[in-house]
C-alpha positions as CSV (number, residue, x, y, z in Angstrom):
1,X,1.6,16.0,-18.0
2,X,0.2,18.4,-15.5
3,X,-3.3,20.2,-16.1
4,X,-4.3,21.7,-13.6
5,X,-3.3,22.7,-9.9
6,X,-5.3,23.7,-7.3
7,X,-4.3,24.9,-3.6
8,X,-6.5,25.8,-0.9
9,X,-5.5,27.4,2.5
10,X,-1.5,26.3,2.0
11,X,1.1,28.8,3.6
12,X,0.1,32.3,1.8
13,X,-2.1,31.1,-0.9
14,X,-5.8,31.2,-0.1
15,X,-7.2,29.7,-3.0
16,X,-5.3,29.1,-6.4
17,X,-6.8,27.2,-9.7
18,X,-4.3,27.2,-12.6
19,X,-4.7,25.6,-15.8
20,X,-1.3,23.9,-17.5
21,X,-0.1,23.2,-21.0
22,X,2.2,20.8,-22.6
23,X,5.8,21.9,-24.3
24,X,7.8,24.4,-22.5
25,X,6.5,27.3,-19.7
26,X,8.1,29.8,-17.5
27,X,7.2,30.9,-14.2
28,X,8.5,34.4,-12.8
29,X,7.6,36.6,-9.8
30,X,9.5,38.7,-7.6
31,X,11.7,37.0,-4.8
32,X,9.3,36.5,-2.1
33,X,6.2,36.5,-4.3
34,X,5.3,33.1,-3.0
35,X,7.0,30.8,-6.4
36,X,8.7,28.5,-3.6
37,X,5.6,27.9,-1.9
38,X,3.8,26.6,-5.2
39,X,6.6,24.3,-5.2
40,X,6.3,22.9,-1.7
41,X,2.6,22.2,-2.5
42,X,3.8,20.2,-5.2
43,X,6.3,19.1,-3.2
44,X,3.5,17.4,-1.3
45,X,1.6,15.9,-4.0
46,X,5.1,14.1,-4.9
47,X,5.1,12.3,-1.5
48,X,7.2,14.8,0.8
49,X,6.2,15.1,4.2
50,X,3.7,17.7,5.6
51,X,3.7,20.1,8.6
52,X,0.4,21.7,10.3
53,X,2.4,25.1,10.0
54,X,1.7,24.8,6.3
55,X,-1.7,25.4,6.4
56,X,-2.9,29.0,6.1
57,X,-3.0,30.7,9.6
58,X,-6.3,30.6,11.2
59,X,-7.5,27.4,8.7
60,X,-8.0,24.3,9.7
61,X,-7.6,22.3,6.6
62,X,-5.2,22.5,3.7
63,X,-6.1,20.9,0.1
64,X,-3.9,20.4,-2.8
65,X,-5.1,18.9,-6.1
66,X,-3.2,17.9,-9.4
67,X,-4.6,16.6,-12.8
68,X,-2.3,14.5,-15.0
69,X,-2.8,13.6,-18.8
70,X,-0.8,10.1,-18.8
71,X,-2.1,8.6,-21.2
72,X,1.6,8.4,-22.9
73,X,3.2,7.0,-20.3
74,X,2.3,3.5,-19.5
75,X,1.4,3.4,-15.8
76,X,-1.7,1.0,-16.0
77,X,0.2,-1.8,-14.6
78,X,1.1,0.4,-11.2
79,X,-2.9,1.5,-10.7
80,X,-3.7,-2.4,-11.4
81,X,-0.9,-3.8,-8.9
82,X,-2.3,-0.9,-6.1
83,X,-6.3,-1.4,-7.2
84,X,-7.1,2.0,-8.3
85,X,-9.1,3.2,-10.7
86,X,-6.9,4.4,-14.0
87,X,-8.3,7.3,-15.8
88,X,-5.5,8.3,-18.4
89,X,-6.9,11.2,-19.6
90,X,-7.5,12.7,-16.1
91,X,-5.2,10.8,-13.5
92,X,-6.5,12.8,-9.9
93,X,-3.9,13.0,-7.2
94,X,-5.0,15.0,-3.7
95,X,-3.3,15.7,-0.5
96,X,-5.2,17.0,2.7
97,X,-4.0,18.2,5.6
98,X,-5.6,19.3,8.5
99,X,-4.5,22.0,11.5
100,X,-4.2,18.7,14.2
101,X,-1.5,17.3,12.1
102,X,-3.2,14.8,10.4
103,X,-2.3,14.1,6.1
104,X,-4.4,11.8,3.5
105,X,-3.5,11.4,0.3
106,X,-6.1,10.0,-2.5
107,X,-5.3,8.8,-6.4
108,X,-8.3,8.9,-8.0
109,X,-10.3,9.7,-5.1
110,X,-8.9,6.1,-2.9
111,X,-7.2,6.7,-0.3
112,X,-3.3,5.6,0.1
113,X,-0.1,5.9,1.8
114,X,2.5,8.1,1.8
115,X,5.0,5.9,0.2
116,X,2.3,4.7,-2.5
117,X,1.5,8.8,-3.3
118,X,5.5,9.0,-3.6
119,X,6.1,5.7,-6.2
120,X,3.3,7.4,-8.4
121,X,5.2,11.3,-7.6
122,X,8.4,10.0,-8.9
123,X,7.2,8.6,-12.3
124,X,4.9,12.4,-13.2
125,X,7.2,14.7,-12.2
126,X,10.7,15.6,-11.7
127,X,11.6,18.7,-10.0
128,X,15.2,20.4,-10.2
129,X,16.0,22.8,-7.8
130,X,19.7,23.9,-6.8
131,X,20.2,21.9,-3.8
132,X,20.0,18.7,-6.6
133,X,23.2,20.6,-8.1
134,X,24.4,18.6,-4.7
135,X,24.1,15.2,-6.6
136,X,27.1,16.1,-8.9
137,X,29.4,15.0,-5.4
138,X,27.7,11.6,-5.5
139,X,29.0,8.8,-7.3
140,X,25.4,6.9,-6.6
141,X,23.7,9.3,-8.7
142,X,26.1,9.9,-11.6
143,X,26.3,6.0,-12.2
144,X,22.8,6.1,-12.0
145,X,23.2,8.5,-14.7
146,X,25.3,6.1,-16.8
147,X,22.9,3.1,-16.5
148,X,20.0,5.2,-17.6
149,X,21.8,6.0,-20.6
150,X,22.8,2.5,-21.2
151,X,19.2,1.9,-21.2
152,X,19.1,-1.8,-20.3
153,X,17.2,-2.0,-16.6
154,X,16.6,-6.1,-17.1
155,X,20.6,-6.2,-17.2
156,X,20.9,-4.4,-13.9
157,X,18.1,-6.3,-12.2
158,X,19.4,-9.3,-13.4
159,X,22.5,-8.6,-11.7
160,X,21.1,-7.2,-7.9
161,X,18.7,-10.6,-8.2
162,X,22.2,-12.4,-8.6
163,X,24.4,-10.6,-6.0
164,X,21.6,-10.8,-3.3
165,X,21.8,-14.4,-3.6
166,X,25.6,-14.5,-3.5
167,X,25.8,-12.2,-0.1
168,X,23.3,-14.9,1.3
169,X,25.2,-17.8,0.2
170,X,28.1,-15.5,1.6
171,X,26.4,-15.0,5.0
172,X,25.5,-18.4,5.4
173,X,29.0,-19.8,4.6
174,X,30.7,-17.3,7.4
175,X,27.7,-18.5,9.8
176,X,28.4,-22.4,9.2
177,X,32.5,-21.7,9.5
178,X,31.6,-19.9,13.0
179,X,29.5,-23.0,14.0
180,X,32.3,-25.5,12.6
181,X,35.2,-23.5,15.0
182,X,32.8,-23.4,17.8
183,X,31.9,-27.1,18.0
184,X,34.8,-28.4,17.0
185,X,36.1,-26.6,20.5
186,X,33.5,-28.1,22.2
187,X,33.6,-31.6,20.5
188,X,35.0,-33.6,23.7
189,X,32.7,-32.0,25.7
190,X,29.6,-32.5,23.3
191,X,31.1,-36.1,23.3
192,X,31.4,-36.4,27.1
193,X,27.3,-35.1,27.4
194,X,26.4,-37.6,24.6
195,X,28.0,-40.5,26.2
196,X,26.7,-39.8,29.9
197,X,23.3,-39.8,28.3
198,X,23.7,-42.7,26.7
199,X,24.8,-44.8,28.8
200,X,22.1,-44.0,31.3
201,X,20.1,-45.6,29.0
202,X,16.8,-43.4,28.7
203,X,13.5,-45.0,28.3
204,X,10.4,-42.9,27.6
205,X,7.4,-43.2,30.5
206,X,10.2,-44.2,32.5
207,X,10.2,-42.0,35.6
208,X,6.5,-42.0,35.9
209,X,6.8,-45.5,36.3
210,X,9.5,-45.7,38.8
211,X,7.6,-42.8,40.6
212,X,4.4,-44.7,40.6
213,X,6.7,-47.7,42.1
214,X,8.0,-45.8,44.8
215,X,5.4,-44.2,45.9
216,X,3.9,-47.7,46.5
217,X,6.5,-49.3,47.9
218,X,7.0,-46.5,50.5
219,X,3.6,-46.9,52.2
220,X,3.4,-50.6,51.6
221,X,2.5,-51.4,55.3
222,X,-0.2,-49.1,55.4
223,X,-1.2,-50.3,51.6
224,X,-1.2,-54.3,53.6
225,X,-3.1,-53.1,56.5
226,X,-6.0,-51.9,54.4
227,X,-6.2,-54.6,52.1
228,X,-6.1,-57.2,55.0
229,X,-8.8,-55.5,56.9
230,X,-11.0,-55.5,53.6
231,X,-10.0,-58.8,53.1
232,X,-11.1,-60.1,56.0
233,X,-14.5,-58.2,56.3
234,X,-15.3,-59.5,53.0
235,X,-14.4,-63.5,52.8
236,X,-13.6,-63.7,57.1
237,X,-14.5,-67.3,58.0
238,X,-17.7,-67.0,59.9
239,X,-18.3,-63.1,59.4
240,X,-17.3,-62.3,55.8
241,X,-19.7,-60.8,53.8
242,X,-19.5,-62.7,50.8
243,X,-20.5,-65.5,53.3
244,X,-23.0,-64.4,54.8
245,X,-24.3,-62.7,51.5
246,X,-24.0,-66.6,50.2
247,X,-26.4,-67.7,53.3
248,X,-28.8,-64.7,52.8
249,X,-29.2,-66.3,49.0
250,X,-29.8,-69.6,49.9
251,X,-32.2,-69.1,52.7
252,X,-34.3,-66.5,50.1
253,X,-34.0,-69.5,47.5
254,X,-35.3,-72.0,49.6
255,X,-38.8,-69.7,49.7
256,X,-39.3,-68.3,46.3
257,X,-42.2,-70.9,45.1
258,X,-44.1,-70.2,47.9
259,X,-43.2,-66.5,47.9
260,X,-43.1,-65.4,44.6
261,X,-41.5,-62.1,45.3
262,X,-38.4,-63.6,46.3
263,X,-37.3,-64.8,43.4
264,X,-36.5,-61.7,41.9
265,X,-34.8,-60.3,45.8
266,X,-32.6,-63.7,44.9
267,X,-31.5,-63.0,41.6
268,X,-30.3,-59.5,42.2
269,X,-28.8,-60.3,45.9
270,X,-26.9,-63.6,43.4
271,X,-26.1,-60.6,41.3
272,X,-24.2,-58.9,44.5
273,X,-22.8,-62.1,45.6
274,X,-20.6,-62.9,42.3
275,X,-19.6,-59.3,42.1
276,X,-17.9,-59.0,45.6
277,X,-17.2,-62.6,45.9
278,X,-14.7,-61.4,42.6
279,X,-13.9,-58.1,44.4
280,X,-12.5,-60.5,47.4
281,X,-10.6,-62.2,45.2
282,X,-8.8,-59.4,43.5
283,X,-8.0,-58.1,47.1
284,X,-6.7,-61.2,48.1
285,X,-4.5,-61.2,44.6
286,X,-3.3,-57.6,45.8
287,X,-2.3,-58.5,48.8
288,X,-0.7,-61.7,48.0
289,X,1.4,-59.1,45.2
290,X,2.2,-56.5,47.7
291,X,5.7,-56.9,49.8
292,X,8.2,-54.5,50.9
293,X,11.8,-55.1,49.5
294,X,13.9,-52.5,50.5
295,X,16.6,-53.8,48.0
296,X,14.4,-52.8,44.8
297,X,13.1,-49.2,46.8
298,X,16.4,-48.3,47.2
299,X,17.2,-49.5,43.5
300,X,14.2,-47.3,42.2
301,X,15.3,-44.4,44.8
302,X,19.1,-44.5,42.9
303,X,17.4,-45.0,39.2
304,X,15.3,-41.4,40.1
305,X,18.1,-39.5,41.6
306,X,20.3,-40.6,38.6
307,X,17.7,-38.8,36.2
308,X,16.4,-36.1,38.8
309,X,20.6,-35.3,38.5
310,X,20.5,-35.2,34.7
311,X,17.6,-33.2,34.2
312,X,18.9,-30.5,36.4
313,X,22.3,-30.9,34.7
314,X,20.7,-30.5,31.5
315,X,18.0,-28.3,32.2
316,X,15.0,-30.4,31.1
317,X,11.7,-31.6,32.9
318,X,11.2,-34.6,31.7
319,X,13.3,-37.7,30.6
320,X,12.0,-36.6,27.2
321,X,13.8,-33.7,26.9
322,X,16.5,-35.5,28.1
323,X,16.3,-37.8,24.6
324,X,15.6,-34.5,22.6
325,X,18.7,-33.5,24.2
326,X,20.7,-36.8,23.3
327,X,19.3,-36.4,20.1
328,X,20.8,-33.0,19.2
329,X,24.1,-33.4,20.2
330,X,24.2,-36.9,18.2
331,X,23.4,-34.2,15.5
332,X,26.0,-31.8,16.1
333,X,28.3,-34.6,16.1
334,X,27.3,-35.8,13.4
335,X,27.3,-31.9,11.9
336,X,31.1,-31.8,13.8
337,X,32.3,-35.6,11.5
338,X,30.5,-34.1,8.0
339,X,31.5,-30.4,8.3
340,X,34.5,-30.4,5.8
341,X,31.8,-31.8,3.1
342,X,28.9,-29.7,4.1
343,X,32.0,-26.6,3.8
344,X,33.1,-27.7,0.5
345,X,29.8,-27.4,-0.7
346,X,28.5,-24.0,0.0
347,X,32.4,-23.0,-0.8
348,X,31.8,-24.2,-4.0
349,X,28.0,-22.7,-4.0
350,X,29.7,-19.0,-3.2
351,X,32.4,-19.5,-5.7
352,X,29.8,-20.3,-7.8
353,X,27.2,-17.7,-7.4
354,X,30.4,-15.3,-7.5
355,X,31.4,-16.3,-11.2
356,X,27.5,-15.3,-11.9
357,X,27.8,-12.2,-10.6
358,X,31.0,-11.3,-12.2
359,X,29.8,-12.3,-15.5
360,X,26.6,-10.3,-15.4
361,X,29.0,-7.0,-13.6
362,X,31.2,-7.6,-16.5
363,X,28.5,-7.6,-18.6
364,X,27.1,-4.4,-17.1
365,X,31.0,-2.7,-17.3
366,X,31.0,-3.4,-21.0
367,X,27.0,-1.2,-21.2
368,X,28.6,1.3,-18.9
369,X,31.8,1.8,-20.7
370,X,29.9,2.3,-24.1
371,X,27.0,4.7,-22.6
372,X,30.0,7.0,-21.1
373,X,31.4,7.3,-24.8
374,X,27.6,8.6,-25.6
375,X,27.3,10.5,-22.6
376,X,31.1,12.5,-22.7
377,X,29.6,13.0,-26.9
378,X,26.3,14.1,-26.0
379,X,27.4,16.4,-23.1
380,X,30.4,18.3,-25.1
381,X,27.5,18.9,-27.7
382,X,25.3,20.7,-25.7
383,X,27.7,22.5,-23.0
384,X,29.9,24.2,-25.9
385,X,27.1,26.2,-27.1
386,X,26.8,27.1,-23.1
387,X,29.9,29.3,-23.6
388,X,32.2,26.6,-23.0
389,X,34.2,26.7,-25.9
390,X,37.4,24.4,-24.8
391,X,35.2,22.2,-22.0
392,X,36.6,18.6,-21.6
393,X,33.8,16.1,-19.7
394,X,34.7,12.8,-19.2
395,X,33.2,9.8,-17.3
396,X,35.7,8.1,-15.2
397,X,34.9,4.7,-14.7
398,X,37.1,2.6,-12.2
399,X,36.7,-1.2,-11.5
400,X,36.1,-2.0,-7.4
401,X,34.6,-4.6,-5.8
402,X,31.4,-5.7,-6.8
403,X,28.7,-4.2,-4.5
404,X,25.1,-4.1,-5.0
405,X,25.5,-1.9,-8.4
406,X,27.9,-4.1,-10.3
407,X,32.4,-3.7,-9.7
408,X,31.8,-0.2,-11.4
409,X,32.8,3.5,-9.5
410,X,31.8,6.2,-11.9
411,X,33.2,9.8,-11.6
412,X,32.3,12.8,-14.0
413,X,35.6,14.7,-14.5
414,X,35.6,18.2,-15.8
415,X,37.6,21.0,-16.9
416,X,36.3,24.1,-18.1
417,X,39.7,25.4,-20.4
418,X,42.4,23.7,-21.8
419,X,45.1,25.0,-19.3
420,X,43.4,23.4,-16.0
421,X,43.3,19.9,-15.8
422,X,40.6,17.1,-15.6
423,X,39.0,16.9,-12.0
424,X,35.8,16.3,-10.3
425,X,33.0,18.2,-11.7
426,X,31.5,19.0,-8.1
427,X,35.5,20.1,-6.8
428,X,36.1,22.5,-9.9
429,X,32.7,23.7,-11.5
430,X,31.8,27.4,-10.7
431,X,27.9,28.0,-9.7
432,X,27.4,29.1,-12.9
433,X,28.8,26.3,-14.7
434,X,27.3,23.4,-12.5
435,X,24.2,24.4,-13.7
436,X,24.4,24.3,-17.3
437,X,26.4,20.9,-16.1
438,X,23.2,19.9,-14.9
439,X,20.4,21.0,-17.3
440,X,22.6,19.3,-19.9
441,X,22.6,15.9,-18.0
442,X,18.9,16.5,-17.7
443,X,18.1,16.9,-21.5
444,X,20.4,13.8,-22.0
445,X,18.6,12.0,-19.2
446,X,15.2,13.2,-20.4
447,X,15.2,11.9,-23.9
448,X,15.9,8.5,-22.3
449,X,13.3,8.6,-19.5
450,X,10.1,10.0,-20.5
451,X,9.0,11.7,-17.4
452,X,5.7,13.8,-18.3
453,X,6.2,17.0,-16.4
454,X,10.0,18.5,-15.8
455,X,10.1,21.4,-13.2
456,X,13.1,23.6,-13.2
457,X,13.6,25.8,-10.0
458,X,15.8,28.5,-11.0
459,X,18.7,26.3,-12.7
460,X,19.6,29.9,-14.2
461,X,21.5,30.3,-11.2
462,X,24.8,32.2,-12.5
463,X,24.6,32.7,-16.0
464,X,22.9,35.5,-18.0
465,X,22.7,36.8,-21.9
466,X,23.4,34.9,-24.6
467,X,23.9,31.8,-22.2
468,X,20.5,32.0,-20.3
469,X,19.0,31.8,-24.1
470,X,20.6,29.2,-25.2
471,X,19.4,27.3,-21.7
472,X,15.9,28.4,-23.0
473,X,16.3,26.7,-26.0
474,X,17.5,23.7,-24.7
475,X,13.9,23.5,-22.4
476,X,12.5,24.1,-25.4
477,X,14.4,21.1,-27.0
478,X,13.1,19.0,-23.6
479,X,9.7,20.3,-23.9
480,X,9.2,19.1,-27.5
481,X,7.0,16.1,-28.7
482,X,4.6,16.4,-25.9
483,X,6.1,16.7,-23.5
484,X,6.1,19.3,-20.7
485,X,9.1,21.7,-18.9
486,X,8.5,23.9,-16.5
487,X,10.8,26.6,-15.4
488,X,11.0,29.3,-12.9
489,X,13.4,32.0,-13.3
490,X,14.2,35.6,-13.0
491,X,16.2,36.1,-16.7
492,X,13.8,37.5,-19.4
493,X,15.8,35.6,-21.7
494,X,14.6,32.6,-21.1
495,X,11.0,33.9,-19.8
496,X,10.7,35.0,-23.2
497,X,11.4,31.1,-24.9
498,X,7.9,30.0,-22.9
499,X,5.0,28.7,-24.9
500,X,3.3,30.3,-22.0
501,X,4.0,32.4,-19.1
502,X,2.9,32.8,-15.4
503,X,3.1,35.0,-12.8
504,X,3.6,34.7,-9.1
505,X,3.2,38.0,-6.9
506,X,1.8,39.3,-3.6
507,X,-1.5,41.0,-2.7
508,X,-2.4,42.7,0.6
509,X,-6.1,41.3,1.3
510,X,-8.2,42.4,4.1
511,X,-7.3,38.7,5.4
512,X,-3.3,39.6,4.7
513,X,-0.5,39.1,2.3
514,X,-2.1,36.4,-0.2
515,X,0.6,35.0,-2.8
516,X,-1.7,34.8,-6.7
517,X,-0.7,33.7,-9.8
518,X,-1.5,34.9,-12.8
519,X,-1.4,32.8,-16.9
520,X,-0.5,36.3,-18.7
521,X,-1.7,37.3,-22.4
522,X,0.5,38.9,-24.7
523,X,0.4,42.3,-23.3
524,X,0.8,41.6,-19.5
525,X,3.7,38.7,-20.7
526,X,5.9,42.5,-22.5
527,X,4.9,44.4,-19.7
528,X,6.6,41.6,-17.0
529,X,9.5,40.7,-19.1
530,X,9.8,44.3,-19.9
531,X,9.5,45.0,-15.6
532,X,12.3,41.7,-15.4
533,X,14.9,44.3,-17.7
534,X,14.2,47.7,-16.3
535,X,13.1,47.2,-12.6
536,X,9.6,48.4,-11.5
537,X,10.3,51.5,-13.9
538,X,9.1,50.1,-17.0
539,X,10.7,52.8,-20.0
540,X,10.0,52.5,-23.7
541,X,13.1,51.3,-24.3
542,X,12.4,48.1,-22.3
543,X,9.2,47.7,-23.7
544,X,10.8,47.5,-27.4
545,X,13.4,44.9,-25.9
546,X,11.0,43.0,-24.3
547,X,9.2,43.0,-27.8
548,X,12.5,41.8,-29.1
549,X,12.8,39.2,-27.1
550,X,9.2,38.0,-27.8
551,X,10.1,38.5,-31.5
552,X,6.9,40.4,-31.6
């Protein structure tokens, strides 16, 4: 329930602090006064987007505050889900904007987003103004209307959790048919690729080998001519080193007892020895090893250009890729030989999933079919003592395809006399009569959703009298046991039904034109309602109807 609403620098309003009550209240004002601009500031609070040109000329920051009572309502789960701190009793929400264009919104003083400040919006307060007369052309919102009366929400979610599933199983089986008649195009040529890779018989490591191999077999003169002349400078008959490193020991050896420093000279130049005298030989090994055959180069040269061929062919680097490749299409053949089983199986899986999901929409049909009795009851109830003596309102429902929603297409046929047939509400309804069309959908829908604060925006369009004050008395009816109704509108009749009564109107300030609003007492309430009969000349007469009205 709303408390309290403050605005700050919005539009025409400078500064405006009004205190709220529970049950049913009226809002009036001349048209212009500035009642439109109250509710785009809620408007804002409830999620809607803002516009810098909202903000009072020459300010540069706009503030609009709203405190809820909610204790009644159950919300603590969506302020635990979002981490915000959950004060039932005084539930703060805040939107700021500023003249560069920038918004915040707070609950409870944290900041959030847009969407978050709209979830919370949706669940405080509803507000009905006549372009929502619009939803009576849209079949969306009058089965919503039917399912809220049915009053079972697990059924419904049950069902969208079940139909998601079967449009992916769905999507996946059209996806795996696509892939099935595309390969199985392609299946000699995937078979041709598969058995040219084969047969060229892949190794791993491969082509670096090879590589390595040509490389030395193609300089394996110049590879002989430097191990020869290494060779021969290290173990050469008379001037090898090793020799003559072999001599330089001996002689050293031949003097270390009577030289004592030689011994160690001979151990380490013993030490040099061994180590080249083995370096010799593994030259001599490599030389022995290396021989040109240009029968095995020209073998290697034909192995690489065989792979150098299929990489390019098949787009790959490295003869890895080129397995990785094999690999796959040994895959999709294999896909290609097991595709009528892997078929069947997610054929079955959608056929399955399908059944679900008509059990469940047939489910929902049967809740939907029942509601519409109470609905078509409920509705003739309240719209005969609307002046509609010989209405007829029926709910149409009509089996389809199922869709997100169930197999269900609901349409709200109407007829306003006996002589003119059932059609579309939204195709034969008068102004006048979609309206009390709508306020009696929302007391239905009211007593099954407990929305805190309901804000009518002039759904007295058309009607007048007896009619308007029997309207009244159905906001009354909504406004019971707690809860709160709102309404703005220029009929005294129903301005008179309101626990309590506000006033919007225009002052010229030394600023400008400000837009105030006024909670009236007794007195100002008969002069306004007496002002909303006569016109600005207020007579006696009016007075004493106005007191009527009030039953004063």
């Amino acid at each position: 329930m709303l408390k309290q609403l403050y605005i700050k620098n919005y539009t025409l309003i400078d500064e405006l602090d009004m205190e709220f009550f529970p049950g049913f209240s009226v809002i009036t004002g001349e048209t212009g006064a500035g009642k439109s601009i109250i509710l785009g500031a809620i408007g804002l609070l409830l999620g809607q987007r803002a516009d810098s040109k909202d903000l009072k000329t020459g300010c540069d920051k706009c503030q609009i505050e709203a405190h809820f009572d909610i204790s009644r309502y159950e919300m603590e789960p969506f302020f635990q889900e979002n981490d915000i701190d959950y004060d039932p009793q005084d539930c703060i929400i805040r939107r700021e904007l500023t003249a560069a264009g920038k918004s915040r919104a707070f609950i409870n003083d944290t900041p959030v987003s847009l969407a978050m400040l709209k979830e919370l919006g949706e669940q405080l307060v509803d507000v009905h103004s006549q372009h929502q007369n619009l939803l009576l052309n849209k079949q969306d919102f009058q089965l919503s209307v039917v399912d809220i009366i049915a009053g079972k929400p697990k059924e419904l979610t049950d069902y969208q959790a079940a139909f998601t599933t079967y449009q992916s199983v769905k999507q996946q089986l059209k996806e795996l048919e696509e892939n099935i008649a595309r390969n199985r195009d392609n299946t000699d040529f995937l078979q041709f690729q598969y058995n040219e890779l084969c047969s060229a018989n892949l190794v791993a490591g491969e082509q670096e080998e090879l590589e390595q191999k040509q490389d030395t077999m193609s300089h394996a003169e110049d590879i002989k001519g430097a191990l020869y002349e290494t060779d021969n400078a290290l173990s050469g008959d008379d001037t090898g080193i090793v020799v003559q490193l072999k001599t330089a020991v001996n002689a050293l050896r031949s003097i270390k007892k009577v030289l004592p420093a030689a011994d160690d000279l001979t151990q380490r130049m013993d030490s040099c020895y061994i180590e080249l005298k083995d370096i010799s030989q593994d030259i001599s090994s490599l030389l022995e090893d290396i021989d040109f055959d240009p029968a095995e180069l020209d073998s290697i040269n034909n192995r690489l250009d065989r792979l150098y061929d299929l990489q390019k062919k098949y787009h790959c680097e490295t003869v890895e890729e080129l397995l990785q490749q094999l690999e796959q299409l040994k895959q999709q053949l294999s896909d290609i030989e097991n595709s009528d089983e892997a078929l069947a199986d997610l054929q079955a899986k959608v056929q399955q999933q399908e059944q679900q999901c008509q059990k469940l929409a047939d489910s929902l049909t049967k809740q939907r079919v029942k509601a519409a009795k109470q609905i078509e009851q409920q509705m003739l109830s309240r719209l005969v003592p609307l002046g509609m003596p010989n209405v007829r309102f029926e709910v149409h429902i009509e089996q389809t395809e199922l869709s997100r929603n169930g197999q269900d297409k609901v349409l709200f046929l109407f007829s306003a006399n006996t002589s003119t047939p059932l059609q579309p509400v939204s195709q034969v309804a008068s102004g006048g009569e979609i309206a009390r069309v709508m306020l009696a959908l929302k007391v239905m829908i009211s007593g099954a959703v407990k929305l805190p604060t309901i804000i009518f925006d002039e759904i007295d369009t058309g009607v007048s009298g007896k009619i308007a004050e029997k309207m009244a008395q159905m906001m009354q009816e909504m406004g019971a046991g707690g809860r709160q109704v709102i309404s703005i509108t220029h009929l005294p009749q129903i301005a008179a039904l309101g626990s309590n009564h506000y006033k919007v109107y225009k002052e010229e300030t030394a600023q400008g034109t400000a837009s105030r609003m006024q909670h009236l007492d007794a007195e100002e309430r008969i002069r306004e309602i007496a002002q909303m009969l006569s016109g600005s000349d207020v007579t006696e007469a009016a007075i004493n109807n106005a007191k009527e009205l009030l039953k004063l």
